[in-house]
VMD Tcl script that draws the C-alpha trace (Angstrom):
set ca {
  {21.34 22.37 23.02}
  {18.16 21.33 21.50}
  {19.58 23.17 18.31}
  {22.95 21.39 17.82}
  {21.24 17.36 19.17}
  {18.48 17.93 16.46}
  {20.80 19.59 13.80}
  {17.48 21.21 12.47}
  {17.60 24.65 10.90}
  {16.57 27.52 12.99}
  {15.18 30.70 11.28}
  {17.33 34.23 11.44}
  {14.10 35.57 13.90}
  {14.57 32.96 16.30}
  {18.59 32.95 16.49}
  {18.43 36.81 16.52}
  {15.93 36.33 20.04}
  {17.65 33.45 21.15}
  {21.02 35.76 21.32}
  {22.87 33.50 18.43}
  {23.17 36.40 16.57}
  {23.89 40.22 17.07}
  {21.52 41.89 14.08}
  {19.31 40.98 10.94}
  {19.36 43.15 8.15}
  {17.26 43.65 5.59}
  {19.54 45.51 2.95}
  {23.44 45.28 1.41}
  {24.86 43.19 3.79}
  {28.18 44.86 3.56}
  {26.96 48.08 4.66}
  {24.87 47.17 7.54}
  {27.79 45.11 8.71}
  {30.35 47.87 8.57}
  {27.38 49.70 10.48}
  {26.82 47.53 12.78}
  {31.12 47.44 13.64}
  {30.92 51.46 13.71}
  {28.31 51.55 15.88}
  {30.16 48.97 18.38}
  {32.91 51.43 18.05}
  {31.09 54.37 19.13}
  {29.96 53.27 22.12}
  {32.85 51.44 23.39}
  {31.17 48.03 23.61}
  {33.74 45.56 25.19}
  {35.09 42.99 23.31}
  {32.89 39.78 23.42}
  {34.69 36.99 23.72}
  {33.07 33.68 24.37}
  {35.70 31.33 25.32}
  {35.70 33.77 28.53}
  {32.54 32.89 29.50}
  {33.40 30.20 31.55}
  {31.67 29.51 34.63}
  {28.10 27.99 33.97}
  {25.33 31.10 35.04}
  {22.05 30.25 36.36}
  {20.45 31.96 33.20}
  {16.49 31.95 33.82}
  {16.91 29.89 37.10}
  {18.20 27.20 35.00}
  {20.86 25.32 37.07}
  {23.26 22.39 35.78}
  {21.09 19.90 37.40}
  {18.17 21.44 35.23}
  {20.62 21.07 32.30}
  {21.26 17.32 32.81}
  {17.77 16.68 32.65}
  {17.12 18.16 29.89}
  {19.84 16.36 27.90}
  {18.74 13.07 28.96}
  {15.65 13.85 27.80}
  {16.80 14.92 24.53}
  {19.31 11.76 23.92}
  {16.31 9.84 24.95}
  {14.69 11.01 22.01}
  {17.21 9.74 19.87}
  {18.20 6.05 21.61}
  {20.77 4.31 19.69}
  {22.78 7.28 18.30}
  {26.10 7.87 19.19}
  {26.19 11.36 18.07}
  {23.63 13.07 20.40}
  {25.35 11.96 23.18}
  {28.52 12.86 22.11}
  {27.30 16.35 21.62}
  {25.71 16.77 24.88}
  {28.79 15.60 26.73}
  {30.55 18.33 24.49}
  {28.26 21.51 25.86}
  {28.69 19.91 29.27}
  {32.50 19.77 29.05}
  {31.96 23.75 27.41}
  {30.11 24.57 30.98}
  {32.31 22.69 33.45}
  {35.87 22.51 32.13}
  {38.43 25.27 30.93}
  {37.71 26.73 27.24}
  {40.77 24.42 25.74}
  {40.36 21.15 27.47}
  {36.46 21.64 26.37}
  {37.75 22.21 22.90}
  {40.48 19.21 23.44}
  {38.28 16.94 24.43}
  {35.33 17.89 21.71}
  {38.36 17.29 19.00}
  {38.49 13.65 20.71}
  {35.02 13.23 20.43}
  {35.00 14.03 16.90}
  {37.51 11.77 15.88}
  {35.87 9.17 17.45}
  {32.49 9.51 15.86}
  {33.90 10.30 12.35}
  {35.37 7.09 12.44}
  {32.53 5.03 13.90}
  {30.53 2.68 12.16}
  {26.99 5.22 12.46}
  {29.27 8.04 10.69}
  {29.86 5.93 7.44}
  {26.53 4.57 7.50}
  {24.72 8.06 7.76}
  {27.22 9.92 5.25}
  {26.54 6.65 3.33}
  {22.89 7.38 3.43}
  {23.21 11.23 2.78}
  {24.46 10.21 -0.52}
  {22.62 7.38 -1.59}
  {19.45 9.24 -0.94}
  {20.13 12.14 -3.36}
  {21.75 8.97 -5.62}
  {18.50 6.81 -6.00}
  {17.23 10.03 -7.17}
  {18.89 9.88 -10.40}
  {18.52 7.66 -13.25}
  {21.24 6.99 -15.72}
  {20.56 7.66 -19.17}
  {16.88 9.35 -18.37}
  {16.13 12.74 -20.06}
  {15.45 15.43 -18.26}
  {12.43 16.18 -19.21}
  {10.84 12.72 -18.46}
  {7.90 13.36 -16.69}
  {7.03 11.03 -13.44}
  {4.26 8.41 -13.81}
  {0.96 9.32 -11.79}
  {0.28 6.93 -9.35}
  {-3.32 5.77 -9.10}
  {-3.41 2.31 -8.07}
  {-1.00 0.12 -6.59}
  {-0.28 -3.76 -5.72}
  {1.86 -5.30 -2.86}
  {2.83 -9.10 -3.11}
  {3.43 -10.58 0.20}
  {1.60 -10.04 3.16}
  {4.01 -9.98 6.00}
  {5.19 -7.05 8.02}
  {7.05 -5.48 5.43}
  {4.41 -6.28 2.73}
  {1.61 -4.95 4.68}
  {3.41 -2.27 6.08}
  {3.76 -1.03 2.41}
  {0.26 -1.61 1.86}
  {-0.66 1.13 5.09}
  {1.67 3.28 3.47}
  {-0.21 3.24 -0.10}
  {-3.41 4.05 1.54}
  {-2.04 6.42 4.22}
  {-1.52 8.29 0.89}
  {-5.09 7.54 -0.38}
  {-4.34 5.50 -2.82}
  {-6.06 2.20 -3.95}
  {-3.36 -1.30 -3.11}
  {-4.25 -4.58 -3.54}
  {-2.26 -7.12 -1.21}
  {-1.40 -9.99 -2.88}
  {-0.64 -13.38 -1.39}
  {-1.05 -17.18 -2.49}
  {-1.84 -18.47 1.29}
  {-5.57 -17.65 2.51}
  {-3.79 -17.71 6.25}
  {-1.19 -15.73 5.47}
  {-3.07 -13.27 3.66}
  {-5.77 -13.52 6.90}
  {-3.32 -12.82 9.73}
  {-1.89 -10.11 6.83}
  {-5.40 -7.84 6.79}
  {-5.85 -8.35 10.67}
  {-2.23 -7.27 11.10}
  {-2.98 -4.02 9.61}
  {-6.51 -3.45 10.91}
  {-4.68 -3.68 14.82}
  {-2.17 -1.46 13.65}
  {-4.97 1.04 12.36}
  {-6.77 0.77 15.43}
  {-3.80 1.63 17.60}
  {-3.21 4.42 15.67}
  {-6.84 5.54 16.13}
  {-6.57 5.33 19.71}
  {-3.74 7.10 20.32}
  {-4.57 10.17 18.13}
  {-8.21 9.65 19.09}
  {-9.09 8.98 15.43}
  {-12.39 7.47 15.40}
  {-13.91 4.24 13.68}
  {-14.46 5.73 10.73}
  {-10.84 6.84 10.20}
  {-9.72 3.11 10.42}
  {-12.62 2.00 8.42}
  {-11.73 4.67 5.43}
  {-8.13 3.26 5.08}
  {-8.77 -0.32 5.34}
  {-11.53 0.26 2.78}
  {-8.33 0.99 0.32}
  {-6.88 -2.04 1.21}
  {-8.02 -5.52 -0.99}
  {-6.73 -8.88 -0.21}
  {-6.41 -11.26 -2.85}
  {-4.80 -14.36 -3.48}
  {-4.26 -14.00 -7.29}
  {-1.31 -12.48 -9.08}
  {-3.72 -11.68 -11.76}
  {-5.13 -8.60 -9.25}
  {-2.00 -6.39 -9.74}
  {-3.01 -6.40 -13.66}
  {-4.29 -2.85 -13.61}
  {-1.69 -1.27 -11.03}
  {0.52 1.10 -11.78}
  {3.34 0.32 -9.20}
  {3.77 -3.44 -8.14}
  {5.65 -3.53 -5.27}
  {6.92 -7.56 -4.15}
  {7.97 -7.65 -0.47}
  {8.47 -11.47 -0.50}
  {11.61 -13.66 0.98}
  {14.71 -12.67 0.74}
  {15.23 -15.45 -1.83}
  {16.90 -14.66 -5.29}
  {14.82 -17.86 -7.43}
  {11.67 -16.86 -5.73}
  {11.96 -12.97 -6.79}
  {12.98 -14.06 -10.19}
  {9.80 -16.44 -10.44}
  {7.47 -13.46 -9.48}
  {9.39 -10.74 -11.74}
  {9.06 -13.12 -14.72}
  {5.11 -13.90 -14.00}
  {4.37 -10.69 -13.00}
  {6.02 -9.43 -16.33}
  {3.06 -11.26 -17.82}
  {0.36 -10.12 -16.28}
  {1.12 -6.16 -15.89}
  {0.13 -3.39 -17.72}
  {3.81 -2.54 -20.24}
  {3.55 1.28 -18.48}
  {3.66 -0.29 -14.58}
  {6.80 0.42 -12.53}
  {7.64 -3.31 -10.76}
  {9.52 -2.50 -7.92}
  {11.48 -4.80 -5.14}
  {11.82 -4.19 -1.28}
  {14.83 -6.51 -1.12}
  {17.26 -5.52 1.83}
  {20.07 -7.65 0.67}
  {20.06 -9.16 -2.83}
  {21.48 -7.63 -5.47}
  {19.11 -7.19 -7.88}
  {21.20 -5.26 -10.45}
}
mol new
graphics top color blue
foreach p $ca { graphics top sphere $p radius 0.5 }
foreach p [lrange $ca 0 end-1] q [lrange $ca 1 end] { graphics top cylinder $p $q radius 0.2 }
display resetview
């Protein structure tokens, strides 16, 4: 169950103890396959099917109710998604219901979730992750910019959320914002968020200390001169993103990557 909520890989050694598979082998797969038949052959093993094992088994003292459980604990895990459930309700059905009107109602299921709004948006994201990979017109053998410094305009959540991530990584960010308050409640934002952090993992004082020493405020524009990503995180506001691309044009290094976080503008 675990297994087909997650949809994480499993290695062949734990399938092979967890009874998904029959056999690993380690040479020509054909062979050891028409073996492994023979051999089933030979000793007159029955014929396994597993649409006839129907009625749910208290395997390991596990009982339905133990099942249950367990799956709300899973879909817990992922709150919001359509799809764990749907699978969960699937195994169930497999368990409690005849082989076809599990199958039946699975198909129902499927249909349903393929054309859901969560199913375009995630096949949507499959491919437009592996898509903001490539670059039209780059050569190949382009080789990526080291990134030793970096700069963050706007000091919000989204700007200094950034800004943790930058010195998560250990590397130097200046956060960059024209309002003293702004830029104030900005730093103390991410200094709570640090200590949270510290507390639950029981990080120390130190550990919040050493990232927030990578962090510099500053009110200037003229601070992201020596970065080499510039990151603005800013309103969602076309002129405004315009007025900061053109300025900070002027005051960056020609080999600095300027970057937006926009979620909705189109800034092609």
């Amino acid at each position: 169950l675990d297994l087909i909520v997650s949809g994480e890989p499993v290695g062949a050694q734990k399938a092979h103890a967890a009874g998904m598979i029959d056999a690993i082998v380690e040479g020509d797969i054909l062979e050891e396959a028409v073996a492994f038949a023979q051999m089933l052959v030979d000793k007159a093993m029955p014929v396994r099917r597993i649409s006839a094992e129907q009625e749910w088994t208290d395997r390991d003292g596990q009982s339905i109710e133990a099942f249950d459980a367990h799956a709300a604990d899973l879909i817990g895990r992922k709150r919001g998604l359509d799809a764990p459930k749907a699978c969960v309700t699937s195994v169930r059905n497999a368990i409690i219901l005849p082989f076809a009107e599990g199958m039946r109602r699975e198909r129902e299921l499927f249909m349903q979730l393929k054309n859901g709004t969560q199913s375009a948006a995630q096949r949507h994201l499959f491919f437009a992750e592996r898509a903001a990979l490539k670059i039209d017109d780059m050569p190949r053998d382009v080789k990526p910019l080291a990134v030793g410094s970096a700069a963050v305009l706007g000091s919000g959540t989204m700007g200094g959320g950034i800004a943790m991530n930058f010195a998560n990584a250990g590397i130097p960010v200046t956060i960059i914002d024209p309002s003293p308050e702004a830029l104030a409640r900005g730093m103390a934002t991410i200094a709570k968020n640090y200590e949270r952090s510290a507390q639950r993992s029981g990080k120390g004082a130190e550990w919040v200390d050493a990232r927030m020493a990578l962090i510099t405020p500053s009110e200037s524009m003229e601070a992201a001169a020596d970065a080499d990503l510039v990151i603005e995180a800013v309103f969602e506001d076309m002129a405004l993103k315009k007025e900061i691309f053109a300025r900070l044009d002027q005051v960056t290094r020609p080999t600095a990557i300027l970057a937006t976080n926009t979620s909705t503008l189109d800034i092609n």
